[in-house]
NURONU-272186 format. One line per 8 residues: number of its first residue (from 1); their letters; for each residue x, y, z of C-alpha. Coordinates in nm, 2 decimals, decimal comma. Layout:
# residues N
NUM	A	X/Y/Z; ...
END
This chain:
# residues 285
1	XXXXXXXX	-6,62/1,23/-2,76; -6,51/1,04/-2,47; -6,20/0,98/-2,53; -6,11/1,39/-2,49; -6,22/1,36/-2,15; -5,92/1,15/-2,07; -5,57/1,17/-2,18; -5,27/0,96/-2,01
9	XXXXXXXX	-4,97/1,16/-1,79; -4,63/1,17/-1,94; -4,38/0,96/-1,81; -4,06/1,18/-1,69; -3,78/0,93/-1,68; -3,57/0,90/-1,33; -3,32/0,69/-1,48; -3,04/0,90/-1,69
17	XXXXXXXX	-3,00/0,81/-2,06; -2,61/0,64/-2,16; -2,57/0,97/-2,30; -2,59/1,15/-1,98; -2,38/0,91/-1,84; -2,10/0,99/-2,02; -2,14/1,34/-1,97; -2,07/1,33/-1,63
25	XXXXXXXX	-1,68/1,36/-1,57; -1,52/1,03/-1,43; -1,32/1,06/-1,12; -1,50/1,37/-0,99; -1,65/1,21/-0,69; -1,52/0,90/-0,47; -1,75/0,67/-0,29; -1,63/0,56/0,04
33	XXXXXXXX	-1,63/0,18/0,04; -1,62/0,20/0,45; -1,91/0,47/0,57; -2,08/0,49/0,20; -2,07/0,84/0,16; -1,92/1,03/-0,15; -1,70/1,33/-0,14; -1,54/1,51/-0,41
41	XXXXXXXX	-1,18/1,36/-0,56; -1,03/1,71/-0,52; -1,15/1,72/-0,18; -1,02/1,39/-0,06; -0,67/1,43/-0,27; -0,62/1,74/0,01; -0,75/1,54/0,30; -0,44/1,25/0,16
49	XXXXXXXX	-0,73/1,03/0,05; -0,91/0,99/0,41; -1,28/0,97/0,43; -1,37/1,31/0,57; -1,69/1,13/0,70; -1,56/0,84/0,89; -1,17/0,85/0,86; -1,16/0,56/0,64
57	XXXXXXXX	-0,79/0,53/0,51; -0,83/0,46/0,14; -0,53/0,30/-0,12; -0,31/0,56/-0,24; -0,10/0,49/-0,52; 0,27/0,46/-0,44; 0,35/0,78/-0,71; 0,09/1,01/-0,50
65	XXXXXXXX	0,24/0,87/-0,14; 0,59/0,95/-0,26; 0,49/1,29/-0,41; 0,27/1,37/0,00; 0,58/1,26/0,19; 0,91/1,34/0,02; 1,02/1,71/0,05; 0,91/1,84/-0,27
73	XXXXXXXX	0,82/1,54/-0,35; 1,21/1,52/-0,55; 1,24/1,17/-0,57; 1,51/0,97/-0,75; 1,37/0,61/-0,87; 1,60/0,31/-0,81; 1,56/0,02/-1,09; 1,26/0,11/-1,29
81	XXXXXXXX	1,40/-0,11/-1,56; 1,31/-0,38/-1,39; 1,01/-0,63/-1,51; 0,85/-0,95/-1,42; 0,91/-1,28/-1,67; 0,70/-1,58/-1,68; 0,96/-1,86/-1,51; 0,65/-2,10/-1,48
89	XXXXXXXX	0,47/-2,03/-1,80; 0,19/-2,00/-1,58; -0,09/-1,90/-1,84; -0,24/-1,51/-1,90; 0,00/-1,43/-1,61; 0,20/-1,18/-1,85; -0,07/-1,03/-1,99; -0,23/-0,94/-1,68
97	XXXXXXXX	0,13/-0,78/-1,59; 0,11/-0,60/-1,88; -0,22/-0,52/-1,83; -0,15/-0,39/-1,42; 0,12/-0,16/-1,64; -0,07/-0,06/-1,85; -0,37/0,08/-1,62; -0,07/0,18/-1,33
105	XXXXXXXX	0,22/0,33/-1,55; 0,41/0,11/-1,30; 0,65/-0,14/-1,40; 0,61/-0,40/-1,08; 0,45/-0,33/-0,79; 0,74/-0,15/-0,57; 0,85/0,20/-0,63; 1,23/0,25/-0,43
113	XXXXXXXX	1,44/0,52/-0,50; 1,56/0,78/-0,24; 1,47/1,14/-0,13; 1,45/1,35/0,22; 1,19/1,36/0,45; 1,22/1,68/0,68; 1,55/1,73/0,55; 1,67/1,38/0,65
121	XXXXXXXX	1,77/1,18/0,33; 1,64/0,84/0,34; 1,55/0,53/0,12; 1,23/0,43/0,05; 1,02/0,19/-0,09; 0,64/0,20/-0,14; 0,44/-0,07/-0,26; 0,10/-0,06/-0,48
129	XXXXXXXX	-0,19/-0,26/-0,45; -0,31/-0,19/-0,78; -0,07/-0,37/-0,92; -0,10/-0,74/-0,90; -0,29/-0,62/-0,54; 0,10/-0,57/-0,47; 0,20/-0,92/-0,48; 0,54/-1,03/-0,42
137	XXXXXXXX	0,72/-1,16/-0,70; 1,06/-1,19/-0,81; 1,09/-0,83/-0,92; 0,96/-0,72/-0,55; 1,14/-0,86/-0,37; 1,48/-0,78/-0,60; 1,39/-0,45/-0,58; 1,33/-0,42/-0,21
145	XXXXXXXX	1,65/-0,62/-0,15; 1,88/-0,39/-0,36; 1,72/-0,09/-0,24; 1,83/-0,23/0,13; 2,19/-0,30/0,00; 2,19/0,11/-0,09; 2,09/0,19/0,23; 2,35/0,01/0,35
153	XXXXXXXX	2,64/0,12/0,11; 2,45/0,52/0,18; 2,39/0,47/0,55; 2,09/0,61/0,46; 1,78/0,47/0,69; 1,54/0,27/0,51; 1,13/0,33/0,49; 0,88/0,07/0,34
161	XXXXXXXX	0,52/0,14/0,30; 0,40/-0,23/0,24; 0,07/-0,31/0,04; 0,03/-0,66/-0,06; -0,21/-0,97/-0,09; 0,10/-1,14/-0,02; 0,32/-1,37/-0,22; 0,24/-1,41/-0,62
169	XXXXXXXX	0,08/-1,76/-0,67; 0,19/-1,74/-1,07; 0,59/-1,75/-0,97; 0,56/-2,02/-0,72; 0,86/-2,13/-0,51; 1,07/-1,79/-0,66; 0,79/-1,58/-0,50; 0,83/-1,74/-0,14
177	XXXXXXXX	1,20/-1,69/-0,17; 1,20/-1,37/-0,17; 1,05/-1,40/0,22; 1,42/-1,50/0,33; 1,60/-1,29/0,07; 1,48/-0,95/0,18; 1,51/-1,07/0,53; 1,87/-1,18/0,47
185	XXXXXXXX	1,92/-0,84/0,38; 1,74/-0,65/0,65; 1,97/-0,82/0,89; 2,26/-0,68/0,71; 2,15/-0,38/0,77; 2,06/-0,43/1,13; 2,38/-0,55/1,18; 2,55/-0,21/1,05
193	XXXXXXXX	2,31/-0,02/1,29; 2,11/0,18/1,03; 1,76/0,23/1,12; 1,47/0,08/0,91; 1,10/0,17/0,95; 0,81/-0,05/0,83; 0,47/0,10/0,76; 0,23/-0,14/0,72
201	XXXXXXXX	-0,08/-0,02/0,54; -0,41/-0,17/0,40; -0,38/-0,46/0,34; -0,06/-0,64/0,45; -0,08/-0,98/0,48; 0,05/-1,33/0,35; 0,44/-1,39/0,29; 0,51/-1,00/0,30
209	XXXXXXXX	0,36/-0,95/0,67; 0,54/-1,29/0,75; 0,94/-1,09/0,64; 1,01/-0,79/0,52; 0,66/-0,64/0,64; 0,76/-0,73/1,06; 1,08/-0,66/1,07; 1,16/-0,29/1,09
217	XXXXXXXX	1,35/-0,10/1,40; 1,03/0,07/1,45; 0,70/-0,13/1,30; 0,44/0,14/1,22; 0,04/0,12/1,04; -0,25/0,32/0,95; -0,57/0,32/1,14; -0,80/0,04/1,10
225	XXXXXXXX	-0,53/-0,14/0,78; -0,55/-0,53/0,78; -0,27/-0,71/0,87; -0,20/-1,10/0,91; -0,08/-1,42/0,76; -0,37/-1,66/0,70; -0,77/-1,52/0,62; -0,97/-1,50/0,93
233	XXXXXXXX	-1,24/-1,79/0,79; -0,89/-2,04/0,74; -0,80/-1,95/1,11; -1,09/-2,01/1,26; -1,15/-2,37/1,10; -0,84/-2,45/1,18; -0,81/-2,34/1,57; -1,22/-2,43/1,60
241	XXXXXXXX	-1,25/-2,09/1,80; -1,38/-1,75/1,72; -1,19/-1,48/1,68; -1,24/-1,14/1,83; -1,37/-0,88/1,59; -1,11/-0,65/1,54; -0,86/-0,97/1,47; -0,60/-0,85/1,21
249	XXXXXXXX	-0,69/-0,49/1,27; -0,38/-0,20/1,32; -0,51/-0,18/1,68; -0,56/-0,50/1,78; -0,17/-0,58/1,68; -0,09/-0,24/1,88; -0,27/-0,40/2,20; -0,08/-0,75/2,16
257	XXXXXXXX	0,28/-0,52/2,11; 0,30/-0,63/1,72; 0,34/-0,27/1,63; 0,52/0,03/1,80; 0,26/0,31/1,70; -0,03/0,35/1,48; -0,06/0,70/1,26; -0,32/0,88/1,06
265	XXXXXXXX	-0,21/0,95/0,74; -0,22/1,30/0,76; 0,07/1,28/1,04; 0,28/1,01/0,87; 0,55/1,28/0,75; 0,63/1,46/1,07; 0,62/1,13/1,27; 0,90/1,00/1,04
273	XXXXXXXX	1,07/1,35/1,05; 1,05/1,31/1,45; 1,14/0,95/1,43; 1,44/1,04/1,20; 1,56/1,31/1,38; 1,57/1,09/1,70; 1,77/0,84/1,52; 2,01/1,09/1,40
281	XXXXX	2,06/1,24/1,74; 2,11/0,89/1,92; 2,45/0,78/1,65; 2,58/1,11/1,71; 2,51/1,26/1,36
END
């Protein structure tokens, strides 16, 4: 009799089921590894992928920064044939390649082709960090230096978005080559007076901030995008000093005259328009 005076309260789970899970679309909504906050992909994709909340500038693929800067986004790729061998034998290393192809539809991790920007037709290379976390291996760095040599046959100027860990540990020496070999050919092009940009985004840093990364005309970045050789942690033990906090940061390399300008993402194409256009107007063209 007593026990129908007492019965025990259901239990509502909070948690969703696998099922449920899997129900929800992936890719719908983006959490903002900066400020937290999510915000729907759609929405971001419009706002160039910058945090709406806190102005976080997130990665962007180098097929969706092509496609927001070129007019049209009409873009003809330069050597998309070419892919990365295993010259050390350095174990798994291909199959993570294949891997970083697999999951980026990229074949290395430079894009370079050419196209206009404001009606100024240019050269351009845009690195990924998906890829390898844009490491510079042989491939880079062939396909940076030959996109340079048709900017100079063109006389087109040459842009490069950098994005890169640095140099890729799995091609040892060959990878650190590439430092002076893109460099060689920058100053080839320097020397024939065509104009190159550098955007340095987030991250640059290792053997690509120490060459091709520092060497443009006109040295550019976005807000807030880390850029430096060694980690903070190495510096520091090394030099027995603490660095300021916004060490390696866009604006702290603005404030020591490392960079020429710093620009939000949104105003990267008509900066490079006006930049272009300046360019043009001082050779007489």
């Amino acid at each position: 009799m007593l026990k129908d005076l007492f019965y025990k309260r259901k239990k509502y789970a909070t948690i969703p089921s696998e099922k449920a899970k899997k129900d929800v679309p992936e890719g719908l909504i983006i959490k903002c590894k900066e400020c937290g906050k999510i915000t729907f992909a759609k929405e971001l994709q419009k706002n160039f992928y910058v945090c709406p909340h806190c102005e976080h500038h997130m990665s962007v693929s180098a097929p969706e920064r092509i496609q927001d800067l070129l007019d049209e986004g009409k873009f003809f790729e330069y050597d998309n044939d070419l892919v990365s061998t295993d010259p050390l034998q350095f174990e798994g290393y291909l199959d993570k390649v294949e891997k970083d192809m697999e999951k980026t539809e990229l074949n290395e991790a430079v894009v370079t082709g050419e196209g206009t920007i404001g009606g100024y037709p240019v050269v351009i290379g845009v690195m990924d960090s998906r890829f390898r976390m844009g490491s510079m291996g042989s491939v880079v760095g062939e396909k940076i230096t030959r996109a340079i040599e048709k900017a100079l046959v063109k006389k087109y100027p040459f842009i490069l978005f950098s994005a890169s860990g640095g140099a890729r540990m799995q091609e040892g020496v060959l990878s650190l080559m590439q430092m002076a070999k893109t460099s060689a050919a920058l100053s080839r092009l320097h020397g024939a007076g065509i104009l190159f940009i550098s955007v340095l985004t987030n991250p640059t840093t290792g053997g690509v901030s120490a060459s091709f990364a520092s060497l443009g005309d006109i040295n550019i970045a976005e807000p807030n995008a880390l850029i430096g050789f060694a980690g903070r942690r190495i510096i520091e033990q090394t030099i027995r000093q603490k660095l300021p906090d916004d060490f390696q940061t866009a604006e702290f390399l603005l404030k020591h005259g490392q960079l020429d300008m710093i620009v939000h993402r949104k105003d990267m194409k008509q900066t490079l328009t006006k930049l272009l256009d300046l360019h043009l107007v001082r050779r007489g063209k």
